[in-house]
C-alpha positions in Angstrom: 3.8 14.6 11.3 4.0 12.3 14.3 0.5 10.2 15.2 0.3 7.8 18.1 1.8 4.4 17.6 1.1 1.3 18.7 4.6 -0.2 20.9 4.2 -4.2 19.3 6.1 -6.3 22.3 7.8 -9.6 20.9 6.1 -13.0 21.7 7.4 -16.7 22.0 6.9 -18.5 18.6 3.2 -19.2 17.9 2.4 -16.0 20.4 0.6 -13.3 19.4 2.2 -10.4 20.3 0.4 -7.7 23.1 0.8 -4.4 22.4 1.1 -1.2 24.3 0.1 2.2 23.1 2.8 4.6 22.9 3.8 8.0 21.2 5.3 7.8 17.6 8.3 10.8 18.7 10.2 7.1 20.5 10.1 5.7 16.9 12.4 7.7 14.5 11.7 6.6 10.8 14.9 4.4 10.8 16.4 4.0 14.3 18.7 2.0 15.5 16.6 -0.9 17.9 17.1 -3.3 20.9 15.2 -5.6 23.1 14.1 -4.2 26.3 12.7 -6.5 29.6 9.8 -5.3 31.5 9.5 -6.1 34.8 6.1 -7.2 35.6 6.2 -9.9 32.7 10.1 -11.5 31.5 8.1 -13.1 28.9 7.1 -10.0 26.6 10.4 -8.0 25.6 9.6 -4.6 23.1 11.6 -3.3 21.1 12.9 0.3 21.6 15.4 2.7 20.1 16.3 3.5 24.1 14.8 2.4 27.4 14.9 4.3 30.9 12.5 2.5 33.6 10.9 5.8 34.5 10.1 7.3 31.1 8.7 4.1 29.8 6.6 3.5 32.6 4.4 6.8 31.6 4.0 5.5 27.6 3.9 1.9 28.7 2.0 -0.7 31.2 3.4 -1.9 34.2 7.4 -1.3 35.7 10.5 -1.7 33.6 13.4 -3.2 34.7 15.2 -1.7 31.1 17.5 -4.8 31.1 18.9 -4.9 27.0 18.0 -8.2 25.5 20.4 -9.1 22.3 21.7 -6.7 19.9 20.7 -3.5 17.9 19.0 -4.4 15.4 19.8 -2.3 11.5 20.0 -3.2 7.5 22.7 -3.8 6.1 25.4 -1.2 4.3 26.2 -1.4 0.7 29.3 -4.6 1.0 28.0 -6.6 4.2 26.7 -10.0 4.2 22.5 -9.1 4.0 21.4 -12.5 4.7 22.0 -12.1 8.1 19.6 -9.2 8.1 17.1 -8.8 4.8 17.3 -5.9 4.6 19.6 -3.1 2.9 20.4 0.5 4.4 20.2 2.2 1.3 17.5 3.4 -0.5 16.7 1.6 -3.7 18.5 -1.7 -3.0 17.8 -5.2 -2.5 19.7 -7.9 -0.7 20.2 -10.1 -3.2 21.5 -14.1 -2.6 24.9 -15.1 -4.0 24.7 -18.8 -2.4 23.1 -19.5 1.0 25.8 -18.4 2.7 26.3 -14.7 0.9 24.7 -11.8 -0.5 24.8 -8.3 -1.1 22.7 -5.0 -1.0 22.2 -3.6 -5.0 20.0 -1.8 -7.2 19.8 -5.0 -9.7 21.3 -8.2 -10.2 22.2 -9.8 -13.6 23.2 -13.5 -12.1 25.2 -14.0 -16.0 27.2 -11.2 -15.4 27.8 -11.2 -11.6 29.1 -15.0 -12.3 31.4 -13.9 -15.2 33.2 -11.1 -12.9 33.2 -13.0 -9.7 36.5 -13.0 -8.4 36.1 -16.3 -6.8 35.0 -17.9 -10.6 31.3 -18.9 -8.1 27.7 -18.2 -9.4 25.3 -16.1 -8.3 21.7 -17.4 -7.7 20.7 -13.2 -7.8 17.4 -14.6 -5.5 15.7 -11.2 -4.4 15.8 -11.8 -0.3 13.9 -9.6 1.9 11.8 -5.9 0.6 13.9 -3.7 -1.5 14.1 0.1 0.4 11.6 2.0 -1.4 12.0 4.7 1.4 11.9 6.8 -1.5 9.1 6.6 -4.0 11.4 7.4 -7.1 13.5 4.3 -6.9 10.4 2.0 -7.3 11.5 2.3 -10.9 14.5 0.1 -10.8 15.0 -1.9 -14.0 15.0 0.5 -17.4 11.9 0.0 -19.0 9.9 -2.2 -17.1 7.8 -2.4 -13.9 7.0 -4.4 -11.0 2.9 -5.0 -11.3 0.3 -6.8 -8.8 -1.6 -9.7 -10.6 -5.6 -9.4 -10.1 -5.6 -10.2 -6.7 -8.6 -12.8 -7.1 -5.7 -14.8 -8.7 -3.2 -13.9 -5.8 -2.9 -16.1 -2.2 -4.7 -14.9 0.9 -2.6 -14.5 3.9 -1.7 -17.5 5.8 -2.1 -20.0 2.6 0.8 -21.5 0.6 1.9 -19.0 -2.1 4.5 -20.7 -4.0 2.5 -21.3 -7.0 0.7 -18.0 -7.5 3.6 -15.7 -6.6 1.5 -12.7 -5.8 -0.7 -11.7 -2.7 -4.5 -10.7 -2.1 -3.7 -8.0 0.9 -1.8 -4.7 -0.3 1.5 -4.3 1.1 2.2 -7.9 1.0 5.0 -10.3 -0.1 5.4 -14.0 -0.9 7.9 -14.7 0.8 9.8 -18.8 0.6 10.2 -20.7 3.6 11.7 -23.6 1.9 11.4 -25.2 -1.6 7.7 -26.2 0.0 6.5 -22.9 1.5 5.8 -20.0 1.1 3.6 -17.2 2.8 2.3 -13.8 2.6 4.2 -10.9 4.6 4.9 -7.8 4.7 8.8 -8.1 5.5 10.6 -11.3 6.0 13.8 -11.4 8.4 16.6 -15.1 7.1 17.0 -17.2 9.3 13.7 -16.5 12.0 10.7 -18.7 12.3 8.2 -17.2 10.5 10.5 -14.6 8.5 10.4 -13.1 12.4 6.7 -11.9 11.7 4.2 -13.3 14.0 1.0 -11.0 14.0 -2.3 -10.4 12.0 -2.6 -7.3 9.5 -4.4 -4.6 11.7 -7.6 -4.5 10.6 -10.7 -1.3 10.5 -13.6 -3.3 12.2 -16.6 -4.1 10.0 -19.5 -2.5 10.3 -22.3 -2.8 11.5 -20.1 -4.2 14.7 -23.2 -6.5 16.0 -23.3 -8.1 12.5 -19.9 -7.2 10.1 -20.3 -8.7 6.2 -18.6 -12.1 5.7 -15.8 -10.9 3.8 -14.4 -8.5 6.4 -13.5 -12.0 8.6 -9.6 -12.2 7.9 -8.5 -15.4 7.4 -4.8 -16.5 9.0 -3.0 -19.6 9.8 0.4 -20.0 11.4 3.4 -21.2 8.7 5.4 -24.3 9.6 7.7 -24.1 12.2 11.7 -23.9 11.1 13.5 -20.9 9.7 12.9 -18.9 6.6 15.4 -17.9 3.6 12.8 -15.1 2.6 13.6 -15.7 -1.1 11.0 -13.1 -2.6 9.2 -14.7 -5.2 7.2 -12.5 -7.7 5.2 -12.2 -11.3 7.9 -11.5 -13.7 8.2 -7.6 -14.7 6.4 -6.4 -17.4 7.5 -4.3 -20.0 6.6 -0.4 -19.9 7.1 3.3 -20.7 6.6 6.5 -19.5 3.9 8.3 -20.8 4.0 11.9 -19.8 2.4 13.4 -16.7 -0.6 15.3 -18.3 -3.9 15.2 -16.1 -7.4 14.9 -17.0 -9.0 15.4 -13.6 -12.9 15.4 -12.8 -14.4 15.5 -9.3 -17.9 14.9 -8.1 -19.8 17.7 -5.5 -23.1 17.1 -3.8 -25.1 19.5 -2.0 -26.2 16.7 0.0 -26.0 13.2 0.3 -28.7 11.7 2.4 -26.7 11.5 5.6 -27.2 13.7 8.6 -23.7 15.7 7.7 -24.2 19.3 6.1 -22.1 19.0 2.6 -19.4 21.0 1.9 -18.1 20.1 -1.1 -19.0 23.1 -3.6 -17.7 25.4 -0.9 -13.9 23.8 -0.7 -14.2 23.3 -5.0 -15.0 27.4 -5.1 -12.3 28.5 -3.1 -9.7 25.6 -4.3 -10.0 27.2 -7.5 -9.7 30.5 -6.2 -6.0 29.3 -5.7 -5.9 27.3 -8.9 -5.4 24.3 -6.4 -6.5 20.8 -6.2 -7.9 19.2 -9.8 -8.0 23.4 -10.8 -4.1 22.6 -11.6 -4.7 19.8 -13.7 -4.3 20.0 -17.5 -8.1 19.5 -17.7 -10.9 19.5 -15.0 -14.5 19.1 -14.8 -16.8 19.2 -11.9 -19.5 16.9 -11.7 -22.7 17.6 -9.3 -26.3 17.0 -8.7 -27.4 20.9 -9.1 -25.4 23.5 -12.0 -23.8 26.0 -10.2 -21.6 29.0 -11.4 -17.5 28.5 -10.9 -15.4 31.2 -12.6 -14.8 30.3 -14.9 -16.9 27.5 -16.1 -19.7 25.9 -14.1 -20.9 22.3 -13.1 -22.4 19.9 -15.1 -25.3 18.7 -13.5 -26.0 14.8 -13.2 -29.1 12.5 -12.1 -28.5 11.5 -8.6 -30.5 8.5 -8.0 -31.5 7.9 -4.7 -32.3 3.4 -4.5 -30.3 2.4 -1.6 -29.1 3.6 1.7 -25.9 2.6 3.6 -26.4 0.8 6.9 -24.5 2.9 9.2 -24.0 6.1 7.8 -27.0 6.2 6.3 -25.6 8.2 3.1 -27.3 7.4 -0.6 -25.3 4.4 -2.4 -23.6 6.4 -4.9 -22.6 3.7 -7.8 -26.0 4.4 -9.6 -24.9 8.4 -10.0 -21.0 7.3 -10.7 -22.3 4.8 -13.8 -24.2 8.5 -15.1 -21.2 10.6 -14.7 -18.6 7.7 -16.1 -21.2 7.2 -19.4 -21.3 11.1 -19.6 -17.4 10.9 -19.7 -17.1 8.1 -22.1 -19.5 9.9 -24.1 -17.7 13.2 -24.4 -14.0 11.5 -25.3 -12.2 14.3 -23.6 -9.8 12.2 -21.5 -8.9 10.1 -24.3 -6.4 12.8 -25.0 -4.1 12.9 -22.0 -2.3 10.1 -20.6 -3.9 10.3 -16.8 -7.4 10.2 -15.6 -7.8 11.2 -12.1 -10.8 11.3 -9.8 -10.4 13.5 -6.8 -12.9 13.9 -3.3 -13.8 17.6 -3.2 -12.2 17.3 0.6 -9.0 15.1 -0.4 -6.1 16.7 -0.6 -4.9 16.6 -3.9 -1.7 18.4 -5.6 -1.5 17.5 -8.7 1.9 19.0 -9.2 3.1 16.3 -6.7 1.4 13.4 -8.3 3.3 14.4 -11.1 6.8 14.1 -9.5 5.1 10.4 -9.5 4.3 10.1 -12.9 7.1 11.4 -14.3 9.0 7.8 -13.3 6.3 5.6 -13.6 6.2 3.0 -16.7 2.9 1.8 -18.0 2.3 -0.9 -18.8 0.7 -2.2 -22.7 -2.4 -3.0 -21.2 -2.5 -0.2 -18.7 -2.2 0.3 -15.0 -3.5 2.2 -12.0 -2.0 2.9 -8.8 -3.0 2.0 -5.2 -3.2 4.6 -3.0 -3.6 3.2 0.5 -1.0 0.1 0.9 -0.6 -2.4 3.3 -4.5 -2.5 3.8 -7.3 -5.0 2.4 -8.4 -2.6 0.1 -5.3 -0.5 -1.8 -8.1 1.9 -4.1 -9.8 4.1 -1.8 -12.1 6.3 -3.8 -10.4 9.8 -2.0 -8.2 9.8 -4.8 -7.9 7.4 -8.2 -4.9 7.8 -10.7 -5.5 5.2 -13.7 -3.4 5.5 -17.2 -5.5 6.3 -20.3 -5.2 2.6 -21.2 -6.6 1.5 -17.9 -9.5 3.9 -18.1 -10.5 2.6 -21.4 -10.8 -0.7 -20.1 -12.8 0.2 -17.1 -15.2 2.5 -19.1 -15.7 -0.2 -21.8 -16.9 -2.8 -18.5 -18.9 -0.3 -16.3 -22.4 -1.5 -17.0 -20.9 -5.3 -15.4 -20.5 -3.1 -12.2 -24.5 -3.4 -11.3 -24.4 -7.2 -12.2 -20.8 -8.4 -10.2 -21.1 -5.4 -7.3 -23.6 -6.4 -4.4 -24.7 -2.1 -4.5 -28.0 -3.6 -3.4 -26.7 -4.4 0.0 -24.9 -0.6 0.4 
């Protein structure tokens, strides 16, 4: 599904780039890109797959000349030199660093045994440089047995600060990526060679809200790196060992008839025709329906919860719901039920969940001893959105056994 795109135009260094609105169909998933000039401003080139002065004119601002600035730009095949691009072509591989002058796209690098075969008798440093392709969801899973986890991101650098010590990053999506033996910084790709691993723009951010008066946290923090060129060595936490622990589902969601906003609710509605079809948590191994009244489903019927009505959300106006979640995830802990599958997911009503394809997920993923859950929204400040929450059965535990900290370390007073 195509949405509109935003066309980001490059910038001198230390520049923040303008952008342009512009349709999504001129941006194939992996195309093939150049520089184009526009006429009314030779300092802001965009890239674009192709460039015709009259088209562009009616998705962009302002006359084109279309002149071609430099050369297509692509990741490199499986054999090329990919530090002169950091990037690989093929899904599931990494550009990893024989020296500083050469290295290669594959799925894993073992510098002891690339040395030992190397034709030339050299070593191999095996530094990770550049994101792997993960184009494809099943090849996150690239070293047998273990798996590539965040750190607790109150441990992890915010973007813009030095990163070289704490190898992970606050903001989802994002990458420490080394400078030089002195810096490194948070991105989301990094290009060799380019002054700032060629990124030079703040993560788009959802506005806070209210607008007149946003919450402190919201302001995101950025400072520019040093000036010079980057090797985009990828530095990360060391993998941690895991297994794969099945793809059973124990799946609850939560329907309101109303919850204090001005919006008629829905929810019991979409739940009584989902399992008409025996779709959305109705296909999971287990299901139960949480709600404020006990209604009738066929078969079964809702279990019925306190809604507690303290505190009101400044804009929308909707109940603060963490006082009826801490009832529903006691009721849970209580009953025991989920201790038996390896999966706990909570589901919105109106998300669209198939369980069947969170399985083809699951089915690859490796756990972790002490548990993991997954983000669902990347490349954001927040990667848990509360549409949709997949935790392993260890995880869970762990969460259920901490809940009542929730009302002391949450600010739920202030919605």
């Amino acid at each position: 599904m195509l949405y509109p795109k935003f066309l980001v135009c490059a910038l001198p260094a230390g520049w923040w780039r303008r952008q342009f609105k512009v349709d999504a169909a001129a941006f194939p998933s992996k195309p093939a890109v150049r520089c184009f000039q526009p006429f009314y401003y030779r300092r802001s080139p965009c890239i674009l797959k192709n460039c015709t002065p009259a088209t562009t004119k009616k998705v962009a601002n302002g006359t084109w000349t279309c002149e071609a600035l430099g050369e297509k730009t692509r990741c490199a095949k499986e054999g090329e030199n990919c530090l002169l691009m950091g990037c690989c072509a093929d899904v599931g591989s990494q550009c990893y660093a024989k020296n500083s002058k050469w290295g290669t796209c594959l799925k894993t690098c073992n510098k002891d045994t690339l040395t030992k075969y190397d034709p030339n008798h050299e070593s191999w440093s095996c530094d990770p440089i550049g994101i792997r392709n993960t184009a494809d969801y099943r090849n996150d899973q690239i070293a047998p047995g273990f798996v590539e986890v965040e750190p607790w991101i109150k441990n992890c650098s915010h973007i813009g600060e030095n990163c070289m010590t704490t190898k992970c990053c606050s903001y989802s999506g994002y990458k420490c990526y080394q400078q030089n033996e002195q810096w490194a910084s948070c991105l989301q790709k990094c290009f060799p060679g380019k002054w700032n691993g060629g990124i030079n723009d703040k993560p788009m951010l959802q506005p806070g809200k209210p607008l007149s008066n946003p919450p402190p946290h919201w302001n995101m923090t950025f400072s520019m790196a040093p000036p010079g060129p980057w090797t985009c060595k990828r530095l990360s936490q060391p993998m941690k060992a895991g297994k794969r622990v099945g793809t059973s589902l124990f799946c609850f969601t939560v329907a309101l008839t109303s919850n204090g906003g001005k919006k008629a609710s829905f929810e019991l509605d979409i739940l009584k025709e989902a399992q008409k079809k025996y779709a959305h948590i109705f296909a999971c191994d287990h299901w139960t329906v949480y709600s404020d009244v006990e209604v009738a489903l066929n078969p079964g019927k809702t279990f019925a919860v306190e809604y507690p009505k303290v505190q009101r959300r400044p804009n929308t106006k909707n109940w603060v719901n963490l006082p009826l979640f801490l009832t529903i995830w006691k009721m849970i802990r209580q009953q025991t039920t989920w201790k038996s599958y390896p999966w706990i997911v909570k589901s919105d009503p109106s998300a669209v969940f198939i369980p069947q394809r969170l399985r083809e997920v699951l089915k690859v993923q490796h756990v972790t001893q002490n548990g993991i859950f997954l983000e669902n929204c990347k490349d954001t400040r927040m990667s848990f959105h509360g549409s949709l929450e997949v935790m392993s059965n260890t995880a869970f535990g762990t969460f259920l056994d901490h809940i009542e900290d929730c009302l002391d370390v949450l600010p739920w007073q202030n919605a």
